[in-house]
mmCIF file as Biopython writes it, N, C-alpha, C and O atoms, coordinates in Angstrom:
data_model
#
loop_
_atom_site.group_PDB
_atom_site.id
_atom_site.type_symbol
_atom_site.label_atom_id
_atom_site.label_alt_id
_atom_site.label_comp_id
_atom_site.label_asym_id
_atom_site.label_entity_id
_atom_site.label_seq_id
_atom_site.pdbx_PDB_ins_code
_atom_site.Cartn_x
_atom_site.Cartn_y
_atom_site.Cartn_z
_atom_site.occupancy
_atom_site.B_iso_or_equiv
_atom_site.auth_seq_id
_atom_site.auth_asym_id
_atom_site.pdbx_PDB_model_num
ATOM 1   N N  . UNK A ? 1  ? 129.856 103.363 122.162 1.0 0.0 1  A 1 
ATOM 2   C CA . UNK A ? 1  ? 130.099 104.784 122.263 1.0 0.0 1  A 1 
ATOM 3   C C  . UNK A ? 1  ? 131.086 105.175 121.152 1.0 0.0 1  A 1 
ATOM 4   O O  . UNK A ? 1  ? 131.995 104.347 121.084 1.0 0.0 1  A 1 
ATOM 5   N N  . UNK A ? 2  ? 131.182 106.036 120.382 1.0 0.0 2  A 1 
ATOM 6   C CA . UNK A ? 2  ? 131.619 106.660 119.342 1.0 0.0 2  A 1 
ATOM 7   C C  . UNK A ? 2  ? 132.816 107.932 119.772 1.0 0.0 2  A 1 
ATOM 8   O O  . UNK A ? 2  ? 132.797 108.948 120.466 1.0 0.0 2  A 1 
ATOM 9   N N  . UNK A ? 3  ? 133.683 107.311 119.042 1.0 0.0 3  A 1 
ATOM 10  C CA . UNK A ? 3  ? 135.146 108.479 119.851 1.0 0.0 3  A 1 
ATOM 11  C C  . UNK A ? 3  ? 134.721 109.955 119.181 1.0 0.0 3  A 1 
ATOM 12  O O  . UNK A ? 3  ? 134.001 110.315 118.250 1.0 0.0 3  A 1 
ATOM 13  N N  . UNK A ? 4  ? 135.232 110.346 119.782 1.0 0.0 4  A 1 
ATOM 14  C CA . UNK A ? 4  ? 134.867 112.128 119.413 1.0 0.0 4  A 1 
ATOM 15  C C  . UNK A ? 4  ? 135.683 112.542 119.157 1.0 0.0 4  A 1 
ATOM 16  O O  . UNK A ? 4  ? 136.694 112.716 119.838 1.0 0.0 4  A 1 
ATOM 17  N N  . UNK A ? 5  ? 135.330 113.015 117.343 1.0 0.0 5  A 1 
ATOM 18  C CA . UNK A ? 5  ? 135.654 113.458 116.492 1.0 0.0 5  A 1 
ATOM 19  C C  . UNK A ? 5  ? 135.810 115.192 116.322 1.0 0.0 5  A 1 
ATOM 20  O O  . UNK A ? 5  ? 134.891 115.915 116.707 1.0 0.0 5  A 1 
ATOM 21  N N  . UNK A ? 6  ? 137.244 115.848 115.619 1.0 0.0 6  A 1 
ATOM 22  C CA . UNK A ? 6  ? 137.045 117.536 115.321 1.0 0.0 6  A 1 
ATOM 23  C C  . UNK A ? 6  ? 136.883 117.786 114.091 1.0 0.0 6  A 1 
ATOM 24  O O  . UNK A ? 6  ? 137.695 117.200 113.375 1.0 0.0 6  A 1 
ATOM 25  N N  . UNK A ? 7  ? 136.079 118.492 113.514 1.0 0.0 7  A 1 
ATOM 26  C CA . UNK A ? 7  ? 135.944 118.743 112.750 1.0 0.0 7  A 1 
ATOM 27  C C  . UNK A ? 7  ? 137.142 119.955 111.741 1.0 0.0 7  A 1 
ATOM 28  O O  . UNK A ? 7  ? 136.749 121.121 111.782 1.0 0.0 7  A 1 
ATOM 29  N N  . UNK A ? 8  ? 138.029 119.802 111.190 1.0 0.0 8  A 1 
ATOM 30  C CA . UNK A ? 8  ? 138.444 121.430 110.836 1.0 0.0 8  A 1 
ATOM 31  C C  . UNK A ? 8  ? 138.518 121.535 109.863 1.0 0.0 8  A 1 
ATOM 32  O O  . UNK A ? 8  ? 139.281 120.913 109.125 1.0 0.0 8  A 1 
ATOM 33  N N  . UNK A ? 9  ? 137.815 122.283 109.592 1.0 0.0 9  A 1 
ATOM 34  C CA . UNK A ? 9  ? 137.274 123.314 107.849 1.0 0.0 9  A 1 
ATOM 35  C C  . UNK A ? 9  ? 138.490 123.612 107.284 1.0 0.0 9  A 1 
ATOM 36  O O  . UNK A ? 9  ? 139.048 124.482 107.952 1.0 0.0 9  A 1 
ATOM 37  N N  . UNK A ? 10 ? 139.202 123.224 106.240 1.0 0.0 10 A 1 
ATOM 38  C CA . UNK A ? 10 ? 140.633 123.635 105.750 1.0 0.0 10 A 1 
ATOM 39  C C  . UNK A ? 10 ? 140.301 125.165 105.459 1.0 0.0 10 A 1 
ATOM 40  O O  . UNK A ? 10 ? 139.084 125.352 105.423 1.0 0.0 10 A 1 
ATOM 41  N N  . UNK A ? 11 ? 141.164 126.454 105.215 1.0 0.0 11 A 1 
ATOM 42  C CA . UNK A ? 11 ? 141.308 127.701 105.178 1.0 0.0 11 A 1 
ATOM 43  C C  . UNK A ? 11 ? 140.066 128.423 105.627 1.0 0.0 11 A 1 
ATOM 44  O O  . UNK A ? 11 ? 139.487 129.251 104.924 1.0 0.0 11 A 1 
ATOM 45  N N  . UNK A ? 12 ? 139.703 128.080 106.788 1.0 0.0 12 A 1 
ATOM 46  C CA . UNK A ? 12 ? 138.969 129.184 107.875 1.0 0.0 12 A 1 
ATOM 47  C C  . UNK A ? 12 ? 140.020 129.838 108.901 1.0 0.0 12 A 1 
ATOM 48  O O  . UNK A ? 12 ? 140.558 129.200 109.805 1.0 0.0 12 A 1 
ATOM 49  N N  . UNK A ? 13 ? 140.188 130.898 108.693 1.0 0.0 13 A 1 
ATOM 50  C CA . UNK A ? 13 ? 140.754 131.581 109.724 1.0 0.0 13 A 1 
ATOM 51  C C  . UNK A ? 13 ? 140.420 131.719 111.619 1.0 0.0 13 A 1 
ATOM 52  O O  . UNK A ? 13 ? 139.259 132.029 111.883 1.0 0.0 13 A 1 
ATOM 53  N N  . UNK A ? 14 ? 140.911 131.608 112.248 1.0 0.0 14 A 1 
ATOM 54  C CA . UNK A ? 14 ? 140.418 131.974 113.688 1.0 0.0 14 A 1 
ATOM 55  C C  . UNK A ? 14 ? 140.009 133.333 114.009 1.0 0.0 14 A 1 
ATOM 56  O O  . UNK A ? 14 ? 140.629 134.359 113.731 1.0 0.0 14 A 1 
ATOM 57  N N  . UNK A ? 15 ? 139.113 133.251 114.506 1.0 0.0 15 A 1 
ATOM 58  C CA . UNK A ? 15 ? 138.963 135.097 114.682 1.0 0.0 15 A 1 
ATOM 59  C C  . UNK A ? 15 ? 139.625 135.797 115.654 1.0 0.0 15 A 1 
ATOM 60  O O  . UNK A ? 15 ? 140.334 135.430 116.591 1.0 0.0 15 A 1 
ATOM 61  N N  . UNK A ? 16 ? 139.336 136.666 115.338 1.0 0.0 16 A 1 
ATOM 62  C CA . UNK A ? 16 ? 140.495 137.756 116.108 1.0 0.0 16 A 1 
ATOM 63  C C  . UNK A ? 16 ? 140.491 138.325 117.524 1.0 0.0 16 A 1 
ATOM 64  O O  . UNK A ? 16 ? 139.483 138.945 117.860 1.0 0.0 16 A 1 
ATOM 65  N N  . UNK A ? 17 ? 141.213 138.229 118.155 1.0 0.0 17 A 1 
ATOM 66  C CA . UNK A ? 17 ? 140.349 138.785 119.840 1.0 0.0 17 A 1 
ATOM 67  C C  . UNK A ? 17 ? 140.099 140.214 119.758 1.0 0.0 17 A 1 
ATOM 68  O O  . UNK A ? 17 ? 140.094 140.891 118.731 1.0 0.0 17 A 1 
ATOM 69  N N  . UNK A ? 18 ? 139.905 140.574 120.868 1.0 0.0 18 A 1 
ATOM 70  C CA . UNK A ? 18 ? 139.511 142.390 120.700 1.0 0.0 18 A 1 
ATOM 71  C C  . UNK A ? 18 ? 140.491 143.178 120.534 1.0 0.0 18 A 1 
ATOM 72  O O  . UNK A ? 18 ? 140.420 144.228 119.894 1.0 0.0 18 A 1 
ATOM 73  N N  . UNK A ? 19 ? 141.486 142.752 121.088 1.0 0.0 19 A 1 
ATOM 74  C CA . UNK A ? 19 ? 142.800 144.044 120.403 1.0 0.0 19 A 1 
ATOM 75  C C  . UNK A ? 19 ? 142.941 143.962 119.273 1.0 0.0 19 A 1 
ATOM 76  O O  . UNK A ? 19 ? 143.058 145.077 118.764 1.0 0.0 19 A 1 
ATOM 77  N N  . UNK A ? 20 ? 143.014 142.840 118.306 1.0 0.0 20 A 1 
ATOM 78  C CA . UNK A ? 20 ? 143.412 141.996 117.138 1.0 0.0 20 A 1 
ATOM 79  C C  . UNK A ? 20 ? 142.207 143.309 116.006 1.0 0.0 20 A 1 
ATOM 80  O O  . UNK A ? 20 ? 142.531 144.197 115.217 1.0 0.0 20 A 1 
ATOM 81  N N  . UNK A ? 21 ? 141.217 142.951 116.341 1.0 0.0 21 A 1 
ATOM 82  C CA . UNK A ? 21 ? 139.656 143.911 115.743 1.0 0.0 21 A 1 
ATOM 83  C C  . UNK A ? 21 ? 139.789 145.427 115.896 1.0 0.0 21 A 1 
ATOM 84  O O  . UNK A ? 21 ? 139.733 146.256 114.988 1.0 0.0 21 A 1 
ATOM 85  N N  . UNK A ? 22 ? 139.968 145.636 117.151 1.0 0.0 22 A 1 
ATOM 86  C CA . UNK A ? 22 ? 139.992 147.164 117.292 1.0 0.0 22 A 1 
ATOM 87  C C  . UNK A ? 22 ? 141.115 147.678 116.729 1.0 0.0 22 A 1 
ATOM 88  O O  . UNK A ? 22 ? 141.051 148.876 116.452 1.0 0.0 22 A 1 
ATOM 89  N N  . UNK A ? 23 ? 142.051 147.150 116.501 1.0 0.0 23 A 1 
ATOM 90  C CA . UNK A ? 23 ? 143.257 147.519 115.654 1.0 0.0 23 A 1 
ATOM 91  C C  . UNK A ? 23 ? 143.515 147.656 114.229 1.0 0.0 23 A 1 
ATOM 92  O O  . UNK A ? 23 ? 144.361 148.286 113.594 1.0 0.0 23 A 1 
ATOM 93  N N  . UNK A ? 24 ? 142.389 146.763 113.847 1.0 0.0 24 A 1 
ATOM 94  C CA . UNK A ? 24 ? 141.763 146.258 112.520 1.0 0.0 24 A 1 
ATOM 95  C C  . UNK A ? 24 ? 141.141 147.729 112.145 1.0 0.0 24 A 1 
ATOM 96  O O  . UNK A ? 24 ? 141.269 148.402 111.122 1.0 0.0 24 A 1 
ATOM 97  N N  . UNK A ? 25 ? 140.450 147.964 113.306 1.0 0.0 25 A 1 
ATOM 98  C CA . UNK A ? 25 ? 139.365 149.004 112.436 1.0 0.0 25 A 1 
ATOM 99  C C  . UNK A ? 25 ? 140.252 150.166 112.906 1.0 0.0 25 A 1 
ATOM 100 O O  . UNK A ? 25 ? 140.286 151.015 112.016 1.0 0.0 25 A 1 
ATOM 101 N N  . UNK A ? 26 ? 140.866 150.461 113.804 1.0 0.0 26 A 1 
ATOM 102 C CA . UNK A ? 26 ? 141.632 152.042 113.959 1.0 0.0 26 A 1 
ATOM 103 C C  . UNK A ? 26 ? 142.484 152.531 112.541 1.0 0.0 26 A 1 
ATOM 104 O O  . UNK A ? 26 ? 142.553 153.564 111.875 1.0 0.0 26 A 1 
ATOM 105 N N  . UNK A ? 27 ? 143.310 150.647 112.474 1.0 0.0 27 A 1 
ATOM 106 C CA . UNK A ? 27 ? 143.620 151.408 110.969 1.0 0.0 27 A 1 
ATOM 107 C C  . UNK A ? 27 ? 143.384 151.464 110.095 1.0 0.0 27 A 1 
ATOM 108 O O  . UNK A ? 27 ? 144.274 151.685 109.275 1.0 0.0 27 A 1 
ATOM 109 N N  . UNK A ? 28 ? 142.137 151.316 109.697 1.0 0.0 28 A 1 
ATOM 110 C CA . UNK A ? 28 ? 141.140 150.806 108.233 1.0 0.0 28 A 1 
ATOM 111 C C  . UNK A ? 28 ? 140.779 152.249 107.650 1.0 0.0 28 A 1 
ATOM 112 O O  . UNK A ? 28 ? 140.370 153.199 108.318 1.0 0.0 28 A 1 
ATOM 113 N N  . UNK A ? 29 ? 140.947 152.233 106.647 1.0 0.0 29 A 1 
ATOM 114 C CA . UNK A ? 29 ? 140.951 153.494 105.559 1.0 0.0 29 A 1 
ATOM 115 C C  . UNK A ? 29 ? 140.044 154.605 106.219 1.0 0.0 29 A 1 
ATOM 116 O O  . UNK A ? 29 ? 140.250 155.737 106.658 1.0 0.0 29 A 1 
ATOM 117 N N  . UNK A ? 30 ? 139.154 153.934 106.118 1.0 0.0 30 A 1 
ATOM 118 C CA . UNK A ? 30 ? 137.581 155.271 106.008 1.0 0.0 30 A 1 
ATOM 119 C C  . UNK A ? 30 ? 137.482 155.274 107.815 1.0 0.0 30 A 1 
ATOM 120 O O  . UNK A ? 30 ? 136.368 155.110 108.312 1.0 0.0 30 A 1 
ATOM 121 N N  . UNK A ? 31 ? 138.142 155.380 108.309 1.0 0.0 31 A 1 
ATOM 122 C CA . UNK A ? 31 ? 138.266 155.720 110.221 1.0 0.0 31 A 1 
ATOM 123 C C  . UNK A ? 31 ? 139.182 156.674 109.819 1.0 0.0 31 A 1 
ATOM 124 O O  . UNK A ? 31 ? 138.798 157.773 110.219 1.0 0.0 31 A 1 
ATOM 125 N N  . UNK A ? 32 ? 140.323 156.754 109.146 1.0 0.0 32 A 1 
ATOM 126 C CA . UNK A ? 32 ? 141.019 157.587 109.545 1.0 0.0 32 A 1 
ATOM 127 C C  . UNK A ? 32 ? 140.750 159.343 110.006 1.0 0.0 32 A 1 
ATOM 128 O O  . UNK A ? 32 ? 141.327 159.975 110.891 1.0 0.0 32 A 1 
ATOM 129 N N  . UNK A ? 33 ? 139.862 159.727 109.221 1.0 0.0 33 A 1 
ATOM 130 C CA . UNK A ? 33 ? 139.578 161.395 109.587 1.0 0.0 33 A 1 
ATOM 131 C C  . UNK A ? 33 ? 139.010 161.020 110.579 1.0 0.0 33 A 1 
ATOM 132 O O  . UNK A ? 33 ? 138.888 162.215 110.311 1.0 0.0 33 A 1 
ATOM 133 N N  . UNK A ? 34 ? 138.406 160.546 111.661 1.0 0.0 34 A 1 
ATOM 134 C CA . UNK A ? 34 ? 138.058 160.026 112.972 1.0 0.0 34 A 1 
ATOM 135 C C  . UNK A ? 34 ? 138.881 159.822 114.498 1.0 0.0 34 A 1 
ATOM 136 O O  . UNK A ? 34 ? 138.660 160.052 115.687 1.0 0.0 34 A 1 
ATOM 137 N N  . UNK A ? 35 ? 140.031 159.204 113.591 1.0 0.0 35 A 1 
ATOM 138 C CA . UNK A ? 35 ? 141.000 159.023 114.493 1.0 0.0 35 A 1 
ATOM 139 C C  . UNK A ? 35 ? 141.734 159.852 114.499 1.0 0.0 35 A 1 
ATOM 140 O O  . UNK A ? 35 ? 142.083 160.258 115.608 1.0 0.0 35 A 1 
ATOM 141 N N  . UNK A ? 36 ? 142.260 160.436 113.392 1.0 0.0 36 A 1 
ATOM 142 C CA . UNK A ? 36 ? 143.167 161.991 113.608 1.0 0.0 36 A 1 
ATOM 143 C C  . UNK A ? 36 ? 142.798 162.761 114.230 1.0 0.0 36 A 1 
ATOM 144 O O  . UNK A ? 36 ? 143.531 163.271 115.077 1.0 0.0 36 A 1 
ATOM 145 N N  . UNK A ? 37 ? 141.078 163.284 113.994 1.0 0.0 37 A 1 
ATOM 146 C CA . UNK A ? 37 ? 140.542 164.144 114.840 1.0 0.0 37 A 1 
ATOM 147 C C  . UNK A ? 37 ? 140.694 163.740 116.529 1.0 0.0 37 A 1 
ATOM 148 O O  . UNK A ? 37 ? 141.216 164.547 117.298 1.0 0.0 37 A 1 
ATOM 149 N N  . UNK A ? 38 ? 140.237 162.554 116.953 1.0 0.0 38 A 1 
ATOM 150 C CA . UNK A ? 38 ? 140.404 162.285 118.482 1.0 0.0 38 A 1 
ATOM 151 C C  . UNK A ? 38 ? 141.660 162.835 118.795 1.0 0.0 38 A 1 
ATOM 152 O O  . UNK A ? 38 ? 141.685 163.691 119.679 1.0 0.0 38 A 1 
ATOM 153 N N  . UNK A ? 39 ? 142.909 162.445 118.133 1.0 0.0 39 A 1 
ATOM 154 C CA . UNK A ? 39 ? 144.161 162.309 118.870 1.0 0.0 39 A 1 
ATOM 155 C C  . UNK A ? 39 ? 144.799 163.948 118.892 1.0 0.0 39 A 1 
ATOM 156 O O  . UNK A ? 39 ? 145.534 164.344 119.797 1.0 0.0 39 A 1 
ATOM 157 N N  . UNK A ? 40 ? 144.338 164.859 117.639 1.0 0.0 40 A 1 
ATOM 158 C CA . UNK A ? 40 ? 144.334 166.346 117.563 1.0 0.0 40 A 1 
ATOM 159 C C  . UNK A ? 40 ? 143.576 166.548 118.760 1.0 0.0 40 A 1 
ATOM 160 O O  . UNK A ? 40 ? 144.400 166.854 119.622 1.0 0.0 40 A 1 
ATOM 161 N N  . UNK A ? 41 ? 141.860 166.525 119.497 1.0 0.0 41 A 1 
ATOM 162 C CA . UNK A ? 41 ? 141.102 166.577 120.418 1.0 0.0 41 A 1 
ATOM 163 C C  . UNK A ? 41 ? 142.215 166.147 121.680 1.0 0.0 41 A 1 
ATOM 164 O O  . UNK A ? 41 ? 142.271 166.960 122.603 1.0 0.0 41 A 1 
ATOM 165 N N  . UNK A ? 42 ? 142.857 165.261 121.750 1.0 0.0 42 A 1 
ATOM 166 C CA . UNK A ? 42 ? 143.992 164.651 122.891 1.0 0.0 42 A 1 
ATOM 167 C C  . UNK A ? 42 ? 144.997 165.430 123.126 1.0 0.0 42 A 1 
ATOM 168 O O  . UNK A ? 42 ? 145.193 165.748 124.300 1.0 0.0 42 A 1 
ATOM 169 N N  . UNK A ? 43 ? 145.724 165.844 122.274 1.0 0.0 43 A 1 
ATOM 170 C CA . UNK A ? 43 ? 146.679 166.087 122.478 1.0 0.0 43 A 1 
ATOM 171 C C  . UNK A ? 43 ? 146.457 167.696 122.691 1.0 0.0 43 A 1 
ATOM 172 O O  . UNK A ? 43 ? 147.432 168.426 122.872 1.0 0.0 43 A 1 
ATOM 173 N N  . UNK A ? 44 ? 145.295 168.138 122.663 1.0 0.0 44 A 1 
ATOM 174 C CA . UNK A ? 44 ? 144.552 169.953 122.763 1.0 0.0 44 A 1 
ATOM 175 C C  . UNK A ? 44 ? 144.417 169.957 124.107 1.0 0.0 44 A 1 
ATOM 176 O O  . UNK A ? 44 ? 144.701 171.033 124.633 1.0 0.0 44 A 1 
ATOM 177 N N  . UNK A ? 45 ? 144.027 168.972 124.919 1.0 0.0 45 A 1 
ATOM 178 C CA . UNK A ? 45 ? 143.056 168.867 126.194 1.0 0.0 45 A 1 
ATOM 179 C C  . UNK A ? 45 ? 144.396 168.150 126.708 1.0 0.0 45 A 1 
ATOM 180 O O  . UNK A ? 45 ? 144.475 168.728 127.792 1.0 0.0 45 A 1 
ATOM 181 N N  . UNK A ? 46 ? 145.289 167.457 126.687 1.0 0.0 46 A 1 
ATOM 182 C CA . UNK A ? 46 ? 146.563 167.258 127.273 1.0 0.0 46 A 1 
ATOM 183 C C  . UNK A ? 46 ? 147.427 168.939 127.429 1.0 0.0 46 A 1 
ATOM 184 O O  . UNK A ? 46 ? 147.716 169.363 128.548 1.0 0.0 46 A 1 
ATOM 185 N N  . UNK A ? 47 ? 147.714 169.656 126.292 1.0 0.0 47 A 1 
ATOM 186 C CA . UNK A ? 47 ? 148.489 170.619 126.422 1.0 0.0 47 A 1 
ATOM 187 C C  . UNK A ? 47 ? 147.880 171.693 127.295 1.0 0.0 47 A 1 
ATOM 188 O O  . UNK A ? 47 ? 148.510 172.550 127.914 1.0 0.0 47 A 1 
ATOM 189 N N  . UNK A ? 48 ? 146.310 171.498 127.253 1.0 0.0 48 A 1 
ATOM 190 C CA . UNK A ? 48 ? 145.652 172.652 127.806 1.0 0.0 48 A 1 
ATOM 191 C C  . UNK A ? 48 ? 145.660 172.441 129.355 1.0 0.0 48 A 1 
ATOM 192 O O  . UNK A ? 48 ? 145.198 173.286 130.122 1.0 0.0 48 A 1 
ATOM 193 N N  . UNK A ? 49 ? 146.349 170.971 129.868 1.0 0.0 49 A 1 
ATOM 194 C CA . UNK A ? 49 ? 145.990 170.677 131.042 1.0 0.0 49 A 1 
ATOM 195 C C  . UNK A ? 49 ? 147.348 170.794 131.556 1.0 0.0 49 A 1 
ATOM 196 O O  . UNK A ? 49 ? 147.479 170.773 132.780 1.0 0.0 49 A 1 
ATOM 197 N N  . UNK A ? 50 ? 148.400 170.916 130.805 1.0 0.0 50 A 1 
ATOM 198 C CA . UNK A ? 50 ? 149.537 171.163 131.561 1.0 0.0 50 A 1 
ATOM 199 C C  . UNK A ? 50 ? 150.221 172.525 131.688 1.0 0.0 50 A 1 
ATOM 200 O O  . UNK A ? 50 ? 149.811 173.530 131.108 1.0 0.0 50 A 1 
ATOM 201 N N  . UNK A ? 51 ? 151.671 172.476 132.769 1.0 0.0 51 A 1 
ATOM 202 C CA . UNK A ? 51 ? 151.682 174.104 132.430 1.0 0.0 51 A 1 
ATOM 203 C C  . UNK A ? 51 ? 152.222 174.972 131.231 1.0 0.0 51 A 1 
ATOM 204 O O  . UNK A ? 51 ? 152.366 176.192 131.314 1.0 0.0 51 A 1 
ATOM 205 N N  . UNK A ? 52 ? 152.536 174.153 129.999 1.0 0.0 52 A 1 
ATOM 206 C CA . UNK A ? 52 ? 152.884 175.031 129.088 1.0 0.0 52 A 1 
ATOM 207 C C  . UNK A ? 52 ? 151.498 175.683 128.541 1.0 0.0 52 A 1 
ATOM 208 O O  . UNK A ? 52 ? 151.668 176.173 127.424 1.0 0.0 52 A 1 
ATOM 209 N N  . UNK A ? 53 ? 150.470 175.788 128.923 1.0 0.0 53 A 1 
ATOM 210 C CA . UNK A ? 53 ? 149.204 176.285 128.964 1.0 0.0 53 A 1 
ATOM 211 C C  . UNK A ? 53 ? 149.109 178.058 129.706 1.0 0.0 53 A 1 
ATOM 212 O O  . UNK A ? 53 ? 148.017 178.616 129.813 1.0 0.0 53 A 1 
ATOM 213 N N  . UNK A ? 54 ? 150.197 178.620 130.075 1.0 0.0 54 A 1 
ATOM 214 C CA . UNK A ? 54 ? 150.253 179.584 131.205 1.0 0.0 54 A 1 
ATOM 215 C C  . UNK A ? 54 ? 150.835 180.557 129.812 1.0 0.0 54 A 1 
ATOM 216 O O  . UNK A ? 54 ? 150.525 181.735 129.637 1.0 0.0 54 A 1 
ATOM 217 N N  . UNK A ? 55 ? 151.565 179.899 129.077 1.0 0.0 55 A 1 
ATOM 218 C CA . UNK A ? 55 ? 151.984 180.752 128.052 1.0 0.0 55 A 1 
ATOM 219 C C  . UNK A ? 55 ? 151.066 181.655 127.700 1.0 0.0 55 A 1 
ATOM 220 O O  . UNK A ? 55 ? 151.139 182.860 127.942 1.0 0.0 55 A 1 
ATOM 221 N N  . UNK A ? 56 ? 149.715 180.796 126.818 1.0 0.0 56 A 1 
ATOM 222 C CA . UNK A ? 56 ? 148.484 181.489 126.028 1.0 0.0 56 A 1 
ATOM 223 C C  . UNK A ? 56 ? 147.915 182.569 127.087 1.0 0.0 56 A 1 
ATOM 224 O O  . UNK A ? 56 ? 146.999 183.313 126.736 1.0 0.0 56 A 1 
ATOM 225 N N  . UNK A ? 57 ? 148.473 182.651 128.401 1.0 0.0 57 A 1 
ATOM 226 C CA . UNK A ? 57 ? 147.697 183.911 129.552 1.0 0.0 57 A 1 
ATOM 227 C C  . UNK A ? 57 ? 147.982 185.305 128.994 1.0 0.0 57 A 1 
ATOM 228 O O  . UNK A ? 57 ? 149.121 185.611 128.640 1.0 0.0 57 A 1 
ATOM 229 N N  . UNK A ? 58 ? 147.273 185.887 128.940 1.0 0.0 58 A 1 
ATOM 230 C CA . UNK A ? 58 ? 147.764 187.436 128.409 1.0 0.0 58 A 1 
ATOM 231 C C  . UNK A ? 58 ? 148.926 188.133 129.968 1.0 0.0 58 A 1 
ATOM 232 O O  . UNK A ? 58 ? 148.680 188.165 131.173 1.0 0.0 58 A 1 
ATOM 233 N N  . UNK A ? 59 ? 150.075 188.555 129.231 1.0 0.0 59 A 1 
ATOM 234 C CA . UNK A ? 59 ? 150.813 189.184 130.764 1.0 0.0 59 A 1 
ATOM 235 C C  . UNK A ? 59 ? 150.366 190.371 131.874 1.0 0.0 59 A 1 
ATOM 236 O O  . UNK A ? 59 ? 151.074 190.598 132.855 1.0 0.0 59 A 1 
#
């Protein structure tokens, strides 16, 4: 029987888990007008949901 051997490829990186990736791409150049827009979209539908929203009421 033959002992078992690892193989490791000198400068291969490990890959990345999913936070590691999605973080990768949130901040990657050509996302950005994407992501500004969501968080402008967030922070519209946050203000609109709270009560400084009573302001925009006509008196």
């Amino acid at each position: 029987m033959s002992p078992k051997q690892r193989v490791v490829v000198a400068g291969s990186r490990p890959q990345k888990g999913f936070f590691g990736a999605a973080y990768e791409e949130l901040t990657a150049s050509e996302n950005t007008t994407i992501v500004r827009s969501l968080l402008v979209f967030g922070a519209g539908v946050a203000f609109l949901h709270s009560s400084l929203s009573e302001f925009l009421l006509p008196p």
